[in-house]
PQR file of N, CA, C, O and H, with PARSE charges and radii, in Angstrom:
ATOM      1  N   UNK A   1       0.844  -1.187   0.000 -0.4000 1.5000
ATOM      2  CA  UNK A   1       0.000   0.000   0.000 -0.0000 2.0000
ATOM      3  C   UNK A   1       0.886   1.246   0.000  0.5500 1.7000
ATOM      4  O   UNK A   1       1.872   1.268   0.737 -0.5500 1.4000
ATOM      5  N   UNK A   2       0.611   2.203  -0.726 -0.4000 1.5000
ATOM      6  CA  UNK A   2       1.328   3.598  -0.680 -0.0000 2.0000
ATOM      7  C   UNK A   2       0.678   3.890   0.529  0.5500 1.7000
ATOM      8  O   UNK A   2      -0.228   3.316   1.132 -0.5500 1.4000
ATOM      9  H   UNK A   2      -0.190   2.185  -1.324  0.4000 1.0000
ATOM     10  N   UNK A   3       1.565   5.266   0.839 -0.4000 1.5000
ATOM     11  CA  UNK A   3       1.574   6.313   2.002 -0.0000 2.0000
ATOM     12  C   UNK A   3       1.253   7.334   1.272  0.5500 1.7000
ATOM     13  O   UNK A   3       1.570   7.434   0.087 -0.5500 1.4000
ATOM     14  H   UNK A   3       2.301   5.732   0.349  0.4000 1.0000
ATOM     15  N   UNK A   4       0.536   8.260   1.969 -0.4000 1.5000
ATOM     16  CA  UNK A   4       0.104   9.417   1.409 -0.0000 2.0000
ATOM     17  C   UNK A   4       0.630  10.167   0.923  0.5500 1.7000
ATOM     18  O   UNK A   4       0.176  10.857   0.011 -0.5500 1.4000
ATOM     19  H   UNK A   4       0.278   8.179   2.932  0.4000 1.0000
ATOM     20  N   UNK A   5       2.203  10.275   1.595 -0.4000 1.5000
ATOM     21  CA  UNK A   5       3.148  11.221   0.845 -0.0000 2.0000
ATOM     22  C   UNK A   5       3.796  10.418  -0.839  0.5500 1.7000
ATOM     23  O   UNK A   5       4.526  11.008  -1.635 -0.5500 1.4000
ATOM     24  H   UNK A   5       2.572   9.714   2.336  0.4000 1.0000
ATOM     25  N   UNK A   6       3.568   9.796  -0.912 -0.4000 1.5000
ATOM     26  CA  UNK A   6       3.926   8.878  -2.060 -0.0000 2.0000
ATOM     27  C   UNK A   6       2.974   8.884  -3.374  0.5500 1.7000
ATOM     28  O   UNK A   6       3.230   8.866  -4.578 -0.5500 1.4000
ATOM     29  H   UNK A   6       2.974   9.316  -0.265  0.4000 1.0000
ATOM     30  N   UNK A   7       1.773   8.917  -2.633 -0.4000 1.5000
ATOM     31  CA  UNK A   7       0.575   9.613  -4.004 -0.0000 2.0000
ATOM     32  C   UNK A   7       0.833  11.186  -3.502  0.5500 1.7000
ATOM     33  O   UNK A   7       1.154  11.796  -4.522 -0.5500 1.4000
ATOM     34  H   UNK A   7       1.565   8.932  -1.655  0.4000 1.0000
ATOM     35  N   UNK A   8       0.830  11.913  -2.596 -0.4000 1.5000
ATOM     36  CA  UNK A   8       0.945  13.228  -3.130 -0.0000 2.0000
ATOM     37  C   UNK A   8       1.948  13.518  -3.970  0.5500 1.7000
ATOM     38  O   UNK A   8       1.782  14.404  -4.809 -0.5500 1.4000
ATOM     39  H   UNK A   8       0.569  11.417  -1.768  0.4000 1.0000
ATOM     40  N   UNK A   9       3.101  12.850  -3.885 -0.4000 1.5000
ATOM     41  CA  UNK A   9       4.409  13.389  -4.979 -0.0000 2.0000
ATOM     42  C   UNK A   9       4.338  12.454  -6.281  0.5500 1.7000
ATOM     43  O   UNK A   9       4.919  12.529  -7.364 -0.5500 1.4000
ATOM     44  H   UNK A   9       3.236  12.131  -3.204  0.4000 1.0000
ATOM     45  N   UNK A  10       3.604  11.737  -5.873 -0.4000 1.5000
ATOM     46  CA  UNK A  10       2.901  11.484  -7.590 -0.0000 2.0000
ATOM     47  C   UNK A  10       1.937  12.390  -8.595  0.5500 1.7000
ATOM     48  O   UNK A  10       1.780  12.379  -9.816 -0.5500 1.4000
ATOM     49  H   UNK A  10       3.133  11.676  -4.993  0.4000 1.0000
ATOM     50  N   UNK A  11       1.418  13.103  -7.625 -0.4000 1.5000
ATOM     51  CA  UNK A  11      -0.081  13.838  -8.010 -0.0000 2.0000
ATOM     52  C   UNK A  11       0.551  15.290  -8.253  0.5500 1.7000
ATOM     53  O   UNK A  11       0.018  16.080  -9.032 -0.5500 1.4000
ATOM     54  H   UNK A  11       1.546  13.112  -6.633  0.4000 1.0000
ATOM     55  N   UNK A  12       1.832  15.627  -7.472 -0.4000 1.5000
ATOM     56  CA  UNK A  12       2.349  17.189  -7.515 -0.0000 2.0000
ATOM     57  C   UNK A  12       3.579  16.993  -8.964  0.5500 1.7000
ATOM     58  O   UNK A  12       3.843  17.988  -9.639 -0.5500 1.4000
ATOM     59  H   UNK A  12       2.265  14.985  -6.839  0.4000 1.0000
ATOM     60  N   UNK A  13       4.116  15.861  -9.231 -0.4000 1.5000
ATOM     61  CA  UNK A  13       4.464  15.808 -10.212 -0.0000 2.0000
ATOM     62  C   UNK A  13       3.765  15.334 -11.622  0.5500 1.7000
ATOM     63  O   UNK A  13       4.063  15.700 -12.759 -0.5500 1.4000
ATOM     64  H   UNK A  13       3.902  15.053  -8.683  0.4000 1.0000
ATOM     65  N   UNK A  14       2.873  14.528 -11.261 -0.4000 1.5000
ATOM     66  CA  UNK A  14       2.106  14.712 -12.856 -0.0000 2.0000
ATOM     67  C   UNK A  14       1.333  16.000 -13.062  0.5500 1.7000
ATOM     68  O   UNK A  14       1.261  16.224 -14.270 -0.5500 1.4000
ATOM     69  H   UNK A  14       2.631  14.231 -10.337  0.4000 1.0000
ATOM     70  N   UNK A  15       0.712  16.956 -12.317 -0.4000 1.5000
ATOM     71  CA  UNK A  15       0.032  17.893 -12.486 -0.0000 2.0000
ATOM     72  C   UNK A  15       1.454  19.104 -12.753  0.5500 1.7000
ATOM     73  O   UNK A  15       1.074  19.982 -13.527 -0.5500 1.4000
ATOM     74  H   UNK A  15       0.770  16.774 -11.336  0.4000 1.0000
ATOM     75  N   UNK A  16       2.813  19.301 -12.331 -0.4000 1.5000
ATOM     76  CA  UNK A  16       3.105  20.078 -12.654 -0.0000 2.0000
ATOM     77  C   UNK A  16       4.079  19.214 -14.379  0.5500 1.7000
ATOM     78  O   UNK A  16       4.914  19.936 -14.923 -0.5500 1.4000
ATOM     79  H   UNK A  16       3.122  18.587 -11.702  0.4000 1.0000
ATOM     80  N   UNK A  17       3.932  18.374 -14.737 -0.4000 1.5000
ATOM     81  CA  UNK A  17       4.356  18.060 -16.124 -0.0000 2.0000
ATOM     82  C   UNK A  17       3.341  18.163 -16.675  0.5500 1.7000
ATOM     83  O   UNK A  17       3.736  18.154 -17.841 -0.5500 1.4000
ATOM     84  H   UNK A  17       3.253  17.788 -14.295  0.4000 1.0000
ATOM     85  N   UNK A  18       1.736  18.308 -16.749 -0.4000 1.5000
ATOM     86  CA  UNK A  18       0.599  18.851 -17.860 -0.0000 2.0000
ATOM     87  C   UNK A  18       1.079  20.487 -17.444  0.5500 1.7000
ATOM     88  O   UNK A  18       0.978  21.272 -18.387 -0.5500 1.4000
ATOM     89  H   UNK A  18       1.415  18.316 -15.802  0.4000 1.0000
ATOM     90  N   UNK A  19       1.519  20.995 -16.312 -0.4000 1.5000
ATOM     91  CA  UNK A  19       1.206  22.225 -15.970 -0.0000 2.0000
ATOM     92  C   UNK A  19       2.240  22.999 -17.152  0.5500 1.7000
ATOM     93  O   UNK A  19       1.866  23.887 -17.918 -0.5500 1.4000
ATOM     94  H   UNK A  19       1.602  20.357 -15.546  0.4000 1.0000
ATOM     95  N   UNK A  20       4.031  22.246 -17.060 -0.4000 1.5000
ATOM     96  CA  UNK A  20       4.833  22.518 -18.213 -0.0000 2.0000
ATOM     97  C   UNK A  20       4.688  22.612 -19.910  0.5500 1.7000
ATOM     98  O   UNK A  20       5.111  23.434 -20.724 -0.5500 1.4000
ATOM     99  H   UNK A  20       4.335  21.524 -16.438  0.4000 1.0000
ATOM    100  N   UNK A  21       3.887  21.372 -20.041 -0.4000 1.5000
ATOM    101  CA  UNK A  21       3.442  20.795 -21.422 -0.0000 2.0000
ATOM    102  C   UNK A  21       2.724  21.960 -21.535  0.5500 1.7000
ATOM    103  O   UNK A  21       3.177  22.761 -22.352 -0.5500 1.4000
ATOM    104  H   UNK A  21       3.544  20.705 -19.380  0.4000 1.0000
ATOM    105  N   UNK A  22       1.760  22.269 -20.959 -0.4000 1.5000
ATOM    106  CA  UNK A  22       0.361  23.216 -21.221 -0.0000 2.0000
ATOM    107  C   UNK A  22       0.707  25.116 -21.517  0.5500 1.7000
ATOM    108  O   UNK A  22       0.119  26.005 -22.133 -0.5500 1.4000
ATOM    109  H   UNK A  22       1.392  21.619 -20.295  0.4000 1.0000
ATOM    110  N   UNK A  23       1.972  25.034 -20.687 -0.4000 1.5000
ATOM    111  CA  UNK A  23       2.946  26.622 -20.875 -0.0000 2.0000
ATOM    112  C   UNK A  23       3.458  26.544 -21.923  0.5500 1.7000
ATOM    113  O   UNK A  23       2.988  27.152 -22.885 -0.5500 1.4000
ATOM    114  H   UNK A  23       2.449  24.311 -20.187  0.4000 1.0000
ATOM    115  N   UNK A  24       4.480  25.830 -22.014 -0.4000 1.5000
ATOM    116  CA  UNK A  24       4.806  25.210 -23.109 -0.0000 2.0000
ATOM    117  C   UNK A  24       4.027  25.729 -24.746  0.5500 1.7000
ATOM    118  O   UNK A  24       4.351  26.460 -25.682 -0.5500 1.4000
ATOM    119  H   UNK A  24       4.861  25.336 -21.232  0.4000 1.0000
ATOM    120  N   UNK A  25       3.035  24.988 -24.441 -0.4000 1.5000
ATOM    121  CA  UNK A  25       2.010  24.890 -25.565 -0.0000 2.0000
ATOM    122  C   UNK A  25       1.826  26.280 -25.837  0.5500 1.7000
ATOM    123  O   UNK A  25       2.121  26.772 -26.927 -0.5500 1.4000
ATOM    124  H   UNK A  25       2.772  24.393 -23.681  0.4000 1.0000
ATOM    125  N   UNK A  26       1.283  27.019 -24.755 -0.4000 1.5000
ATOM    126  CA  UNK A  26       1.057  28.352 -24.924 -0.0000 2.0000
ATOM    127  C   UNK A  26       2.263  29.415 -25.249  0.5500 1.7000
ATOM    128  O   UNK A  26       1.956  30.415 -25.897 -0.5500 1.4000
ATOM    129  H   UNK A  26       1.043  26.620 -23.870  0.4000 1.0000
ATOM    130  N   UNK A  27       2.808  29.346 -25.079 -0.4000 1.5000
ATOM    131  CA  UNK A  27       4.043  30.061 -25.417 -0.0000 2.0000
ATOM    132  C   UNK A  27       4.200  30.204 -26.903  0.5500 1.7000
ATOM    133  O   UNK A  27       4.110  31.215 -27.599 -0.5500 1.4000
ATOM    134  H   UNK A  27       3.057  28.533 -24.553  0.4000 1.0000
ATOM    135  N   UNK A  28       4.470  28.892 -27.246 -0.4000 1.5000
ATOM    136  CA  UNK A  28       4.634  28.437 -28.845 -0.0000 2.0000
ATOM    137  C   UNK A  28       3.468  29.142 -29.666  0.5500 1.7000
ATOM    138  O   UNK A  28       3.692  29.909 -30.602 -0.5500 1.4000
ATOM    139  H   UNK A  28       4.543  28.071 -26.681  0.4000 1.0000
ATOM    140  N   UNK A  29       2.333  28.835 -29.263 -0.4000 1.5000
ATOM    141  CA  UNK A  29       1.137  29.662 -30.059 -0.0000 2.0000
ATOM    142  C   UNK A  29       1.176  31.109 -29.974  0.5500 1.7000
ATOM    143  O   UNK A  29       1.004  31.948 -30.858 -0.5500 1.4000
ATOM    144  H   UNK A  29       2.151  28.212 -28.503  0.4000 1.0000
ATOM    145  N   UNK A  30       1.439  31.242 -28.721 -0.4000 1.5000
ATOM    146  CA  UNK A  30       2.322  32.914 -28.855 -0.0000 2.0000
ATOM    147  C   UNK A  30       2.515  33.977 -29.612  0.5500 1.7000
ATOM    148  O   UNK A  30       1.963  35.047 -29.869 -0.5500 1.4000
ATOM    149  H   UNK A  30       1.578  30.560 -28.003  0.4000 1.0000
ATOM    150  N   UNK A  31       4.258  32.868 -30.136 -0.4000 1.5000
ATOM    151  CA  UNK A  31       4.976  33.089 -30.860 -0.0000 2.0000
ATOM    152  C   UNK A  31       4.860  32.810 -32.290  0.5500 1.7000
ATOM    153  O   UNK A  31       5.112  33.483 -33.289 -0.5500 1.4000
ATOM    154  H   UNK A  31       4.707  31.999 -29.928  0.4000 1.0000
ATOM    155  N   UNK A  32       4.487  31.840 -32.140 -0.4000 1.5000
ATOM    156  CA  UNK A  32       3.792  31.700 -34.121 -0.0000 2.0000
ATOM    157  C   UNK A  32       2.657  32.414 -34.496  0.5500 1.7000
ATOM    158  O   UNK A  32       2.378  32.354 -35.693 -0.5500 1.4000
ATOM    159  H   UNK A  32       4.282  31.293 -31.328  0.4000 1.0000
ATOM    160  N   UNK A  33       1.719  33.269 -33.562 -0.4000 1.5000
ATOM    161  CA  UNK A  33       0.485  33.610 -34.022 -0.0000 2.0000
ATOM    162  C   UNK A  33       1.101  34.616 -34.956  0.5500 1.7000
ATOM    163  O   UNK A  33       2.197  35.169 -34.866 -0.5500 1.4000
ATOM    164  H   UNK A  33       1.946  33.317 -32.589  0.4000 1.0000
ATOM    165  N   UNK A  34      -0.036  34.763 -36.068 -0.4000 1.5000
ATOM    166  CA  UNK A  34       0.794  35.290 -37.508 -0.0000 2.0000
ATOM    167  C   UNK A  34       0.666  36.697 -36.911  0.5500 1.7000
ATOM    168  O   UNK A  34       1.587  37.453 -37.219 -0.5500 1.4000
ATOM    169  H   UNK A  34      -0.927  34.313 -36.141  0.4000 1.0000
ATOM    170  N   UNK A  35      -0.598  37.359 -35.864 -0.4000 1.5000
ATOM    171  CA  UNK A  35      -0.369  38.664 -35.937 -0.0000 2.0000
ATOM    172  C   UNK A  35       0.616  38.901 -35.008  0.5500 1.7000
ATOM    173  O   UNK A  35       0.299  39.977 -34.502 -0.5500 1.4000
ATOM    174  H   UNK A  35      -1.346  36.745 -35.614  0.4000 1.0000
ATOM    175  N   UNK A  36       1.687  38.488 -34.466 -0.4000 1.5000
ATOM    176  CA  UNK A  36       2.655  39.071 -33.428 -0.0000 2.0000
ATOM    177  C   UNK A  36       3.781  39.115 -34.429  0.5500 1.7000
ATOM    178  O   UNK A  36       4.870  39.528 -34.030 -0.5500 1.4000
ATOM    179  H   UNK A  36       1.944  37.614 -34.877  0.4000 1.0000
ATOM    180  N   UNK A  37       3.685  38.852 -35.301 -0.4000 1.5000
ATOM    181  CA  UNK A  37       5.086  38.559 -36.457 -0.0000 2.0000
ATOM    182  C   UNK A  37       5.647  40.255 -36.377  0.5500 1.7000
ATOM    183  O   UNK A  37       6.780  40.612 -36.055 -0.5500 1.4000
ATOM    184  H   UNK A  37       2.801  38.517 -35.625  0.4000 1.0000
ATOM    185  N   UNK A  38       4.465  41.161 -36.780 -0.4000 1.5000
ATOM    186  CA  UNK A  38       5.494  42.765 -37.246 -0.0000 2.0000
ATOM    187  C   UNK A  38       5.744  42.881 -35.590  0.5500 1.7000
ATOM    188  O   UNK A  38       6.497  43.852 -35.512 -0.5500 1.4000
ATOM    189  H   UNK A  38       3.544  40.871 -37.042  0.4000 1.0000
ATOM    190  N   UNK A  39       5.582  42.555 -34.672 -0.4000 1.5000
ATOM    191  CA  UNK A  39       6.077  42.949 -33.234 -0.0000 2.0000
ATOM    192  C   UNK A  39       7.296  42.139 -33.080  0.5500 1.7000
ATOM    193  O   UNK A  39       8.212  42.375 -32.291 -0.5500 1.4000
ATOM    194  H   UNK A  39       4.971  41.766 -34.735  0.4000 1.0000
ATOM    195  N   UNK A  40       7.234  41.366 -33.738 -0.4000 1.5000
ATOM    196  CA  UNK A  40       9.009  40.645 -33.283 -0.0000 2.0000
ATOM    197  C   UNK A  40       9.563  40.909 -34.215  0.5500 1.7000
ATOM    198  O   UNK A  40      10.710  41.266 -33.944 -0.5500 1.4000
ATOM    199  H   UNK A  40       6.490  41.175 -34.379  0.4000 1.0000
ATOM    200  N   UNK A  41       9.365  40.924 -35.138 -0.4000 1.5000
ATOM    201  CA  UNK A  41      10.160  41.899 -36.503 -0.0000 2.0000
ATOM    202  C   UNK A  41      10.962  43.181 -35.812  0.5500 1.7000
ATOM    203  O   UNK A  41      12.176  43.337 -35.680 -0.5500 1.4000
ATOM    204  H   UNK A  41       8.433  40.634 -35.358  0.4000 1.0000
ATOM    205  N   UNK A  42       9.700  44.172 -35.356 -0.4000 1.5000
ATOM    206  CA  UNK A  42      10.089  45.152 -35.109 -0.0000 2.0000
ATOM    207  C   UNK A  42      11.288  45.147 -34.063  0.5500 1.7000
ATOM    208  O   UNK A  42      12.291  45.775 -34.404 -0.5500 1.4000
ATOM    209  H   UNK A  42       8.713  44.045 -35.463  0.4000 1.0000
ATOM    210  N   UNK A  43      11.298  44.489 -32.794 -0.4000 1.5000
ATOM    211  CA  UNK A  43      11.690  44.023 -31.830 -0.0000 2.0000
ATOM    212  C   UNK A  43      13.359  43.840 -32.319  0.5500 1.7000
ATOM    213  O   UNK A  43      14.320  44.485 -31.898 -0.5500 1.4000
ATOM    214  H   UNK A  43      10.484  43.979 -32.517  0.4000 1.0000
ATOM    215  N   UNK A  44      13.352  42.837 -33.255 -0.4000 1.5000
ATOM    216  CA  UNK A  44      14.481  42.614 -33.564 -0.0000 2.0000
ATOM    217  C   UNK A  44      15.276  43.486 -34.694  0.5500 1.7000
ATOM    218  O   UNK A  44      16.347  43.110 -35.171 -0.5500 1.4000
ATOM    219  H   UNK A  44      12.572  42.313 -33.596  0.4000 1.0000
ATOM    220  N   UNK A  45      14.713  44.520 -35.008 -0.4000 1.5000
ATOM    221  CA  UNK A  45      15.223  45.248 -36.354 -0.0000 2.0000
ATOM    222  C   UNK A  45      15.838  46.564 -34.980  0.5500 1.7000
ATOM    223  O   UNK A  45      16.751  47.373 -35.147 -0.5500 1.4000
ATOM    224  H   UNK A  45      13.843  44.825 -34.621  0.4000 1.0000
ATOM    225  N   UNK A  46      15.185  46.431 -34.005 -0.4000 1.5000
ATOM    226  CA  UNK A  46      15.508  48.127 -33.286 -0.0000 2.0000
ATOM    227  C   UNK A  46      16.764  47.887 -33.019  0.5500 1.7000
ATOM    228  O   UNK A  46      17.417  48.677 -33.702 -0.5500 1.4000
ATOM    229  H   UNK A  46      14.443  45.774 -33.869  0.4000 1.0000
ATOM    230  N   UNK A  47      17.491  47.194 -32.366 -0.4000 1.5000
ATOM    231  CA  UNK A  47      18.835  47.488 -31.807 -0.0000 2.0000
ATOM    232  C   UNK A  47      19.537  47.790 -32.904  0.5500 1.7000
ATOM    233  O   UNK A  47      20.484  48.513 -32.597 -0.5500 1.4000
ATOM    234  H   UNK A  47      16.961  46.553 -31.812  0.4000 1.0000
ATOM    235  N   UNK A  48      19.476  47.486 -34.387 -0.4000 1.5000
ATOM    236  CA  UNK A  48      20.152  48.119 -35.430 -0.0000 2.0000
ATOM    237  C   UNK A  48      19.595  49.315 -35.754  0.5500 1.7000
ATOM    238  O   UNK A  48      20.168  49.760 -36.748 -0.5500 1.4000
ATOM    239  H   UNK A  48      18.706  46.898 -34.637  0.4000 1.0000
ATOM    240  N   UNK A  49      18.624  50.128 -35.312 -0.4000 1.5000
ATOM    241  CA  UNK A  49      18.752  51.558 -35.509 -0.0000 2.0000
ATOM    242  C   UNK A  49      19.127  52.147 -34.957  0.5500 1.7000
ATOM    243  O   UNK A  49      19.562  53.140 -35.540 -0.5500 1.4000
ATOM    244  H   UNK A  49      18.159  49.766 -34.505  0.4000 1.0000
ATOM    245  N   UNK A  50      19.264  52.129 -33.825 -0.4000 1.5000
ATOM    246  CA  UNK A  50      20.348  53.171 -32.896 -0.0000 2.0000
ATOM    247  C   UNK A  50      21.514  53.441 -33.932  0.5500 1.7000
ATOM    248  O   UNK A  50      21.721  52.918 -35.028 -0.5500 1.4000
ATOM    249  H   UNK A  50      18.910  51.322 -33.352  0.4000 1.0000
ATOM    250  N   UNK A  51      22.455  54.760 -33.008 -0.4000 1.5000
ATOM    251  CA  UNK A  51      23.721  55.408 -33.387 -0.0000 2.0000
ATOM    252  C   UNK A  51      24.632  54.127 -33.230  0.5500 1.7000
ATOM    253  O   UNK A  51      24.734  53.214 -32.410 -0.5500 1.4000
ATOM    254  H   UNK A  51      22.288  55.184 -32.119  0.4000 1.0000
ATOM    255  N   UNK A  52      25.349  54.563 -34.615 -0.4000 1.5000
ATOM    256  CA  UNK A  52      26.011  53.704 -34.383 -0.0000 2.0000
ATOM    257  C   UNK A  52      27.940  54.081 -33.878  0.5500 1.7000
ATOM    258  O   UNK A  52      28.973  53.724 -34.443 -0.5500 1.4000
ATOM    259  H   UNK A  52      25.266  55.305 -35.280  0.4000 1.0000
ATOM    260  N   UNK A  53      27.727  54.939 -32.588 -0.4000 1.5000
ATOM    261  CA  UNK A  53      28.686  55.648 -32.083 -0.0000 2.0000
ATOM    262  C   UNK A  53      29.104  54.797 -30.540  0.5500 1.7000
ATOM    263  O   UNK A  53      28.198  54.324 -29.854 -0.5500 1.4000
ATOM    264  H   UNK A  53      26.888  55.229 -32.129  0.4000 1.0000
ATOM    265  N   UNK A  54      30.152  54.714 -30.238 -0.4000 1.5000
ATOM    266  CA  UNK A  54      30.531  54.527 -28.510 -0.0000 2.0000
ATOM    267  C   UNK A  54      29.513  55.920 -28.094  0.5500 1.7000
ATOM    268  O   UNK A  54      29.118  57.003 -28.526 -0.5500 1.4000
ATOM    269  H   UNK A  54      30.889  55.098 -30.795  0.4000 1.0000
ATOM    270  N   UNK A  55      29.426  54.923 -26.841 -0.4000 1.5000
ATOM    271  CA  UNK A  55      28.291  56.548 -25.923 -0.0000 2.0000
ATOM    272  C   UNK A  55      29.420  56.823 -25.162  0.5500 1.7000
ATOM    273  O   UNK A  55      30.407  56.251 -24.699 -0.5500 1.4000
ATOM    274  H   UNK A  55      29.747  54.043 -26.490  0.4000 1.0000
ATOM    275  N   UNK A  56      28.848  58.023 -25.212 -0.4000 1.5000
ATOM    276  CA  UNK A  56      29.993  59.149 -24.661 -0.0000 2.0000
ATOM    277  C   UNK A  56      29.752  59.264 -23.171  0.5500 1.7000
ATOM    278  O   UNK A  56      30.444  60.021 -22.490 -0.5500 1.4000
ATOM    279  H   UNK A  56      28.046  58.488 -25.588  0.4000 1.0000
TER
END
C-alpha cells in the first residue's frame, strides 16, 4: 500500500508536467500567431537603428 506522501508526490508531479506541457504549448502559439510577427520583426530590427557611435 502507498503512504500518502507517495501519491501526493505522484499527483504534484504529474500535475506540474501537464502544468509545463500546457505553458509550453502556450508560449509556442504565442509566438507563431501570424499577428505578433510585425512585433518581433520590429523588436528585432531596433537594436540596429540606434547610433552607431561609442556613448559618450
Amino acid at each position: 500500500m502507498d503512504s500518502p506522501h507517495d501519491t501526493l508526490v505522484l499527483v504534484s508531479k504529474t500535475f506540474g508536467l501537464f502544468y509545463l506541457i500546457a505553458l509550453s504549448v502556450a508560449v509556442l502559439v504565442y509566438v507563431y500567431w501570424p499577428s505578433n510577427r510585425r512585433k518581433f520583426d520590429r523588436a528585432a530590427q531596433a537594436i540596429l537603428q540606434g547610433e552607431d557611435k561609442p556613448w559618450r
